[in-house]
Wavefront OBJ file of the C-alpha trace (Angstrom):
o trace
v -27.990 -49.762 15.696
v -29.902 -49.521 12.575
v -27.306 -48.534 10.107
v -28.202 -48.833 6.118
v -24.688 -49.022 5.001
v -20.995 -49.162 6.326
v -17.781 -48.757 5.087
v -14.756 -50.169 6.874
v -11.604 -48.817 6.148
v -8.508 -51.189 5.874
v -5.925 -49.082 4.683
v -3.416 -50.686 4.625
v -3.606 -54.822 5.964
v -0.980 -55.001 9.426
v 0.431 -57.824 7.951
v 3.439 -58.819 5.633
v 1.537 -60.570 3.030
v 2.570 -60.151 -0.608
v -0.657 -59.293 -1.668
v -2.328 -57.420 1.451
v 1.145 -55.331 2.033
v 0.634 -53.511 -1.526
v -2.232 -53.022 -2.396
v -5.387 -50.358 -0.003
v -8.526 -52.305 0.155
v -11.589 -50.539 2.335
v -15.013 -53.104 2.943
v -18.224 -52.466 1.789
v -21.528 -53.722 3.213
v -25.238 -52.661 3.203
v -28.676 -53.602 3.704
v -30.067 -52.268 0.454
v -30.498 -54.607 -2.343
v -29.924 -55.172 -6.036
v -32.575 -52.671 -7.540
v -31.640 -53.140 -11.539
v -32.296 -56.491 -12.490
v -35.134 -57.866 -14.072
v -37.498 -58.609 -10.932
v -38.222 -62.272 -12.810
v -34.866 -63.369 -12.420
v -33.749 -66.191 -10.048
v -32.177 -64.953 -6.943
v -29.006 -66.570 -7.972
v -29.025 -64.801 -11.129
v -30.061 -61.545 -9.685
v -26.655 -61.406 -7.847
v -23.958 -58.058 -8.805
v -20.204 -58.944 -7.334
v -21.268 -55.237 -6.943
v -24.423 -55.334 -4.772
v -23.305 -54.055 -1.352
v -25.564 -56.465 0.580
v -23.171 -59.293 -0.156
v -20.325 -57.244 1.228
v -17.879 -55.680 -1.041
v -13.903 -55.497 -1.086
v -12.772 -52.223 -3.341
v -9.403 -52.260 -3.634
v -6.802 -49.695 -5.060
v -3.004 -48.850 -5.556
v -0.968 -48.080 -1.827
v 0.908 -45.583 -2.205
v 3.993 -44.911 0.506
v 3.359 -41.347 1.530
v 3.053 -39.470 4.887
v 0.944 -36.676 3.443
v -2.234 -38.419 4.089
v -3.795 -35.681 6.819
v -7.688 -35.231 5.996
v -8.093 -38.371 4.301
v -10.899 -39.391 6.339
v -13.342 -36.019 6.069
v -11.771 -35.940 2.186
v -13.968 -39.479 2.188
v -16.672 -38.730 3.895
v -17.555 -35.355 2.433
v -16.321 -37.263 -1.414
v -18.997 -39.677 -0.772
v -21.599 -37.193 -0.197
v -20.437 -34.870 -2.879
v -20.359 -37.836 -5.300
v -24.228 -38.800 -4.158
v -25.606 -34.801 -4.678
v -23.790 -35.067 -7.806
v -25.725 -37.749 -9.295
v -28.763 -37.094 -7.317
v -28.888 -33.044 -9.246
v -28.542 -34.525 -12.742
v -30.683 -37.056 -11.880
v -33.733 -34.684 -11.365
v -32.235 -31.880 -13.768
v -34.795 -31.716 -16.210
v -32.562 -28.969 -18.301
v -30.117 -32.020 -18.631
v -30.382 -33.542 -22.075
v -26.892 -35.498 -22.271
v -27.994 -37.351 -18.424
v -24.308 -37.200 -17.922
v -24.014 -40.179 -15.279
v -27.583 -39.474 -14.389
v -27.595 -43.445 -13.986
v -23.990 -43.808 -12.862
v -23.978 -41.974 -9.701
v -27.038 -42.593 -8.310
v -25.956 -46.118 -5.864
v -23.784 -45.700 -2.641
v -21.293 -47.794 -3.618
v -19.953 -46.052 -6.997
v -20.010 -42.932 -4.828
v -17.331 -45.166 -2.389
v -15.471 -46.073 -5.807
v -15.490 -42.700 -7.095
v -14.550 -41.338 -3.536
v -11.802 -43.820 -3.265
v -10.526 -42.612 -6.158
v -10.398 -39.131 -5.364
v -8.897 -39.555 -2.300
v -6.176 -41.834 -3.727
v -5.291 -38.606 -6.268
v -4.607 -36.355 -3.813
v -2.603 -38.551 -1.734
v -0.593 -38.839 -4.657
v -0.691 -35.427 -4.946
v -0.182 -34.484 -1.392
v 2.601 -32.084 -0.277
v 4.257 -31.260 2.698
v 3.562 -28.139 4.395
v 5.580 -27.185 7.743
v 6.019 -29.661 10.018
v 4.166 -32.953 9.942
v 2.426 -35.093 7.956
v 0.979 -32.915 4.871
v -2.555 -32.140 3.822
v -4.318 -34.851 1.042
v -4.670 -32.645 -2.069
v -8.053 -31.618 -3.149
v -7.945 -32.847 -7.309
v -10.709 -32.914 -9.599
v -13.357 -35.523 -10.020
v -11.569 -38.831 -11.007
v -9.869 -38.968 -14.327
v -7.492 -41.509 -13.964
v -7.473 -45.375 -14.482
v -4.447 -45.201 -12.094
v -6.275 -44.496 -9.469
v -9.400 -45.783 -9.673
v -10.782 -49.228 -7.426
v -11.122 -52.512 -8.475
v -13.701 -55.171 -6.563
v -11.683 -57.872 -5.049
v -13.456 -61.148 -4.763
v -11.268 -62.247 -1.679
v -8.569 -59.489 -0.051
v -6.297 -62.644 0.199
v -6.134 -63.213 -3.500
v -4.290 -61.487 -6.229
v -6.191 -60.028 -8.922
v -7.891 -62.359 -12.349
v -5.114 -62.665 -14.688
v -5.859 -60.991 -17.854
v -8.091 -62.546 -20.419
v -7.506 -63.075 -24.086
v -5.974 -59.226 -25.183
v -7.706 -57.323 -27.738
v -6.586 -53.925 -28.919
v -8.430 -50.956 -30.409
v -7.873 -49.988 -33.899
v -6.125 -47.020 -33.157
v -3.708 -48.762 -30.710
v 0.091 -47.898 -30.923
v 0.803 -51.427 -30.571
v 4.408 -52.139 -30.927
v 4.926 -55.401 -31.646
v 3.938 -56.098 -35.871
v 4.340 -59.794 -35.366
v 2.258 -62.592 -35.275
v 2.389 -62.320 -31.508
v 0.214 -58.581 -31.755
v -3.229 -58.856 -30.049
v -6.393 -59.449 -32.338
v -7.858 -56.191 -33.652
v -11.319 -55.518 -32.019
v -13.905 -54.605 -34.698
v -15.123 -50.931 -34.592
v -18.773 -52.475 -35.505
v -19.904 -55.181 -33.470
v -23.078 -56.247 -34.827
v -25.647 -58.128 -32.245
v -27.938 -60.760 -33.735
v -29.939 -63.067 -32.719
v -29.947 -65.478 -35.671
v -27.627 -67.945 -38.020
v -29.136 -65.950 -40.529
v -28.001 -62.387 -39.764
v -24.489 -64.159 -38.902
v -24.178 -65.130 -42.700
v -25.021 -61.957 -43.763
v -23.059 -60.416 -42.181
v -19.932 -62.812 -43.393
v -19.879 -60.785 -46.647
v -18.631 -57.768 -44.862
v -14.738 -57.287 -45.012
v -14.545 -54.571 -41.999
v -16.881 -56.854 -40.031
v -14.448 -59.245 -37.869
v -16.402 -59.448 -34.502
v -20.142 -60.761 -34.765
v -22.451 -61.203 -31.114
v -24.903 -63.534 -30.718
v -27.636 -62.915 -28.381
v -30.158 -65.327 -27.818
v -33.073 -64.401 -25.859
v -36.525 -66.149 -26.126
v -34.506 -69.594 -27.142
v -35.403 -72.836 -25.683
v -32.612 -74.287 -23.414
v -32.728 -77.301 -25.004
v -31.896 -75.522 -28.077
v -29.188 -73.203 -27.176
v -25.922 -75.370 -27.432
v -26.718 -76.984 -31.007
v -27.818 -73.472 -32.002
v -24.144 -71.833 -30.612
v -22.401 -75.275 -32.353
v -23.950 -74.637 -35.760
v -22.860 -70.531 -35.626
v -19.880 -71.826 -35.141
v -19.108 -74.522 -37.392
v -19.878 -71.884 -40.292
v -18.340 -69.546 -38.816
v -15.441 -71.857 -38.670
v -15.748 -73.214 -42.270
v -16.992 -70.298 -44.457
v -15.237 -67.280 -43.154
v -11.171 -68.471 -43.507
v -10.643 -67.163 -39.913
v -11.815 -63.304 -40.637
v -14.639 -63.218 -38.085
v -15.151 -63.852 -35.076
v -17.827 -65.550 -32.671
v -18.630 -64.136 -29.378
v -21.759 -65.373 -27.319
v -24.404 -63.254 -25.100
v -24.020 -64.864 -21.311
v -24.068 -68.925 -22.421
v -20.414 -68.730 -21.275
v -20.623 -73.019 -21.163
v -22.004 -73.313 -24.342
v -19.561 -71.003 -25.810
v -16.624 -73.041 -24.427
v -18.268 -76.323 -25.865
v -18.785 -74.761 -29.454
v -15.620 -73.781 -29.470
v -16.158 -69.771 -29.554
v -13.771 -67.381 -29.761
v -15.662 -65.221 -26.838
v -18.239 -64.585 -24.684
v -19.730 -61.121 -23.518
v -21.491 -61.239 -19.678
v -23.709 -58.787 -17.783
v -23.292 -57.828 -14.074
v -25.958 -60.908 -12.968
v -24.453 -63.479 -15.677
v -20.557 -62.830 -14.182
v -21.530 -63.310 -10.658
v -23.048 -66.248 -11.566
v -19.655 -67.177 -13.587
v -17.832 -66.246 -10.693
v -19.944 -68.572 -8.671
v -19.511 -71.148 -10.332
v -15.445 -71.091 -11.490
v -16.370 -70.183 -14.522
v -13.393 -67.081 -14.865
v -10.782 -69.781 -14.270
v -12.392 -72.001 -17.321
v -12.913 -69.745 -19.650
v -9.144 -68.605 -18.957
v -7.769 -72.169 -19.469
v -9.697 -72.263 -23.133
v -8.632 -68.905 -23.947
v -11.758 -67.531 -24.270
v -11.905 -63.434 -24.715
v -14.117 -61.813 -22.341
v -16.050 -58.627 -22.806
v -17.834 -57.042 -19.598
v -21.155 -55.057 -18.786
v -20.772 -51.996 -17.150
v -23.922 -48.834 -16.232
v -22.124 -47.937 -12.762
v -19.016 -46.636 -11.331
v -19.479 -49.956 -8.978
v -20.263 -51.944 -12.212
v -17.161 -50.589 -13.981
v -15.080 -51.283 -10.451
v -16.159 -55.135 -11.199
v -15.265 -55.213 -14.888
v -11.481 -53.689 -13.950
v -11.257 -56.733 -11.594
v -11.569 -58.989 -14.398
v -9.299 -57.684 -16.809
v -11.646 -58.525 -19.568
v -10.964 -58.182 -23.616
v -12.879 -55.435 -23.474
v -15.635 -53.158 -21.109
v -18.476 -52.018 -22.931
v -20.943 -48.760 -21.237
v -24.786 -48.077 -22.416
v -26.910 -47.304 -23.274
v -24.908 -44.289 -24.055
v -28.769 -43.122 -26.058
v -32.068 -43.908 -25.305
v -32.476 -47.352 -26.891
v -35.430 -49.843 -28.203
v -33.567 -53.132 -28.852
v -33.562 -54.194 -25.669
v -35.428 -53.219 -22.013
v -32.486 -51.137 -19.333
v -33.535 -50.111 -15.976
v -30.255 -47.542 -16.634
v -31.143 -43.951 -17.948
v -28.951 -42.772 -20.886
v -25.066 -42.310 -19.975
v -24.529 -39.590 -22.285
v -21.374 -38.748 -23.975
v -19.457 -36.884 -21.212
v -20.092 -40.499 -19.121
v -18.547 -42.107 -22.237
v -15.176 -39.733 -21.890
v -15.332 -40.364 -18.569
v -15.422 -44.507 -18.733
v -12.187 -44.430 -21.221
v -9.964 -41.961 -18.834
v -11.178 -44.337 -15.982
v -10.170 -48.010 -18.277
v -6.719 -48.425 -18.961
v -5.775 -47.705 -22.359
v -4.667 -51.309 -23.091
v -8.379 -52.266 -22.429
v -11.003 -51.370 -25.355
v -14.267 -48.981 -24.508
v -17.367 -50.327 -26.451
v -20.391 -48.235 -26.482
v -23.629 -49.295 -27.168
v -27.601 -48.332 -26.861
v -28.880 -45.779 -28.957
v -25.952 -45.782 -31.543
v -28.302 -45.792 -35.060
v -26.545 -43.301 -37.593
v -23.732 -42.594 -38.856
v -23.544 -38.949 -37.148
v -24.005 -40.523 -33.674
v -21.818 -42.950 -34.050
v -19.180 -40.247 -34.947
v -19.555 -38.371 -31.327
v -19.381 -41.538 -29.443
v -16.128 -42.161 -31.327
v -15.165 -38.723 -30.821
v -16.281 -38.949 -26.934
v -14.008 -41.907 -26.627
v -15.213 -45.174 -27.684
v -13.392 -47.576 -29.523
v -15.546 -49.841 -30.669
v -19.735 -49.379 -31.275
v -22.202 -52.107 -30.565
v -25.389 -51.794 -32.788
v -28.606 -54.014 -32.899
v -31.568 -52.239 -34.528
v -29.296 -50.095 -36.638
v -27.873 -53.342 -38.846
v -31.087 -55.542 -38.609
v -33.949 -52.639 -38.606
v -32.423 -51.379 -41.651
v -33.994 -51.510 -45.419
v -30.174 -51.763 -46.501
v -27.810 -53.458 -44.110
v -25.133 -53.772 -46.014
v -24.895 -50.217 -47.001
v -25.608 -48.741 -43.025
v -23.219 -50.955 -41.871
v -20.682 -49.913 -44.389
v -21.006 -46.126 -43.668
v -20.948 -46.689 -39.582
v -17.341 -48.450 -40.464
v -16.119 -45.429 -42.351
v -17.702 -43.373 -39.529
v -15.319 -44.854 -37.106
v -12.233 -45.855 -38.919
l 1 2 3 4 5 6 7 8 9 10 11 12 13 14 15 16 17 18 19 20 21 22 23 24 25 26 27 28 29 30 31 32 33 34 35 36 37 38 39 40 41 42 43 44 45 46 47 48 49 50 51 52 53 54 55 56 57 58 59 60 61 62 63 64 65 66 67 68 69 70 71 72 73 74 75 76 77 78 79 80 81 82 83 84 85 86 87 88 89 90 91 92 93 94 95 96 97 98 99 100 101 102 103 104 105 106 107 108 109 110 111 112 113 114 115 116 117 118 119 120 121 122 123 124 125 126 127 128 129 130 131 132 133 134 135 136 137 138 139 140 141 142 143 144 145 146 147 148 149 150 151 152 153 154 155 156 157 158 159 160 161 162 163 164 165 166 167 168 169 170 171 172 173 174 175 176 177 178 179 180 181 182 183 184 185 186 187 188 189 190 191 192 193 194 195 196 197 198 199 200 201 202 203 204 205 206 207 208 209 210 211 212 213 214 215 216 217 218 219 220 221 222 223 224 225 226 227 228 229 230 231 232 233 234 235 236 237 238 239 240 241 242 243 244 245 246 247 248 249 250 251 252 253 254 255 256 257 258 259 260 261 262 263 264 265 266 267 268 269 270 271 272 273 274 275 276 277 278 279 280 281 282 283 284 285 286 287 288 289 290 291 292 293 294 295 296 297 298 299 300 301 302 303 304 305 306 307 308 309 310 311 312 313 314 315 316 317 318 319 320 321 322 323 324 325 326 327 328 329 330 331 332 333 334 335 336 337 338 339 340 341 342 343 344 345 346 347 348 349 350 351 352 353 354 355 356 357 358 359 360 361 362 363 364 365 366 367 368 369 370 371 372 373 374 375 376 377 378 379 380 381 382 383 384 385 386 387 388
């Protein structure tokens, strides 16, 4: 048989494990290939925990009901619904907000999405006559409680949480010393000591990226060490260092975080790296461009999930068309609320900032906006009061 792509339904595991016995976990597995990363890459760094060719374990909530009748075409016909979905607003030329005109368009965030669905109207499922009752037919997944994760092993509990950080509109409870740290509404990304000590003299400023790209490998460690030893010693513990993929170097500097793409957390993954950066509490911010991307990031139970380009963008070269703002509302109903939504691609006024904010997003990510401007200080003042 030539078959593309299968999907095995588990259900729910025949067994009494503690893990298997709670939790519905359906395997993925296809012959198609990664088709977003950069085609120079490594094969080792090309790797998604997402790309269905390495076989894929989605896993969701079990719920105990015996209203489950039409679960199975509810799928099916989810799957394909999902698919047209994407594929229509993919080639709608009318479409200028490319709602999820990049986030719908693989078969395996159409199994997350349908997975999700179908868990919602199990939930929702009634009894009617005799029997087992009808799954419900809901609306197109809105709910973080319901949506899939991607298990690395169907045998092993999920990551424990990393390092929490909270939005600054969080309810938080707790006013002591114990509350999570405050993620920054502006995270600047720079690829430089310099912009990081420029940016130092901003109060609202707390949460600084650095991104090096084009940086010899020799170079990259002492480079992370010195951003963080002024970090360390000129900024009385107000800011905040997070690192672009060098997840090692990171831990060896002594950083407070480290953000990873889809290719750089497999390779973490790979390598033990979630476990390490755990043990140095180490906050972890996430990737995401695809309901299967997003389904990886949940796994994780990062600091925070980030989605872009939200805009078309120049800083840096995406094989992902623009999410658009309804993709962004869609990303926070879909993250739980304890978990921050960064946007970021596009974001390079004050106005737009204000609609992502509106659409959902916590926290903005900006490159060209801060360092392309004739006045830094003063754009990246008003895009604070834009989102505060």
């Amino acid at each position: 048989m030539k078959v593309a792509s299968v999907l095995i339904k588990g259900g729910h595991f025949e067994d009494d494990d503690e893990i298997t016995s709670s939790v519905s976990q359906d395997y993925f597995l296809s012959q198609r290939t990664n088709s977003y990363s950069d085609d120079t890459m490594q094969e080792e760094h090309r790797r998604r925990l997402c790309d269905g060719n390495y076989g894929v374990w989605l896993r969701g909530p079990r719920l105990n009901s015996t209203n489950t009748h039409g679960t199975g075409c509810t799928l099916s016909s989810s799957i394909a619904a999902a698919l047209a979905l994407g594929r229509q607003k993919y080639t709608s030329s009318a479409s200028t907000d490319n709602t999820g005109s990049s986030a719908i368009d693989d078969l395996l965030s159409a199994c997350c999405l349908a997975k999700a669905y179908v868990t919602a109207g199990i939930d929702n499922a009634v009894q009617i006559g005799k029997g087992p009752g009808p799954v419900a037919q809901t609306i197109f997944p809105s709910s973080y409680h319901y949506y899939p994760s991607v298990a690395f092993n169907p045998y092993v509990k999920d990551c424990q949480p990393f390092r929490q950080m909270i939005a600054s509109t969080s309810s938080y409870a707790d006013s002591s010393a114990s509350r999570p740290a405050v993620l920054s509404t502006i995270i600047p990304i720079v690829d430089s000591l310099e912009w990081i000590k420029k940016l130092s003299s901003i109060p609202g400023i707390m949460d600084i990226q650095l991104r090096l790209k084009g940086t010899k490998q020799e170079d990259i460690e002492p480079t992370i060490r010195e951003a963080q030893e002024y970090v360390s010693n000129h900024c009385g513990g107000l800011k905040r260092l997070w690192i672009n993929d060098y997840w090692k170097e990171a831990i060896a500097g002594k950083c407070f975080g480290v953000h990873l793409g889809q290719e750089d957390l497999a390779a973490c993954v790979a390598q033990g790296g979630i476990e390490i950066l755990q043990r140095h509490n180490i906050a972890l911010g996430i990737s995401s461009h695809t309901y299967a991307e997003l389904s990886v990031a949940m796994s994780v139970q990062p600091s925070y999930i980030s989605l872009g380009p939200v805009f078309s963008t120049t800083s840096k070269n995406v094989k992902f068309g623009p999410q658009g703002l309804t993709t962004v509302s869609q990303w926070r109903s879909l993250i739980p609320p304890n978990i921050p939504l960064v946007a970021i691609g596009g974001i390079g006024d004050v106005q737009t900032a204000k609609l992502v904010k509106l659409a959902g997003a916590n926290s903005v990510a900006v490159i060209g906006a801060i360092t392309k401007a004739k006045d830094f200080e003063a754009i990246t003042q008003q895009l604070l009061e834009s989102m505060g």
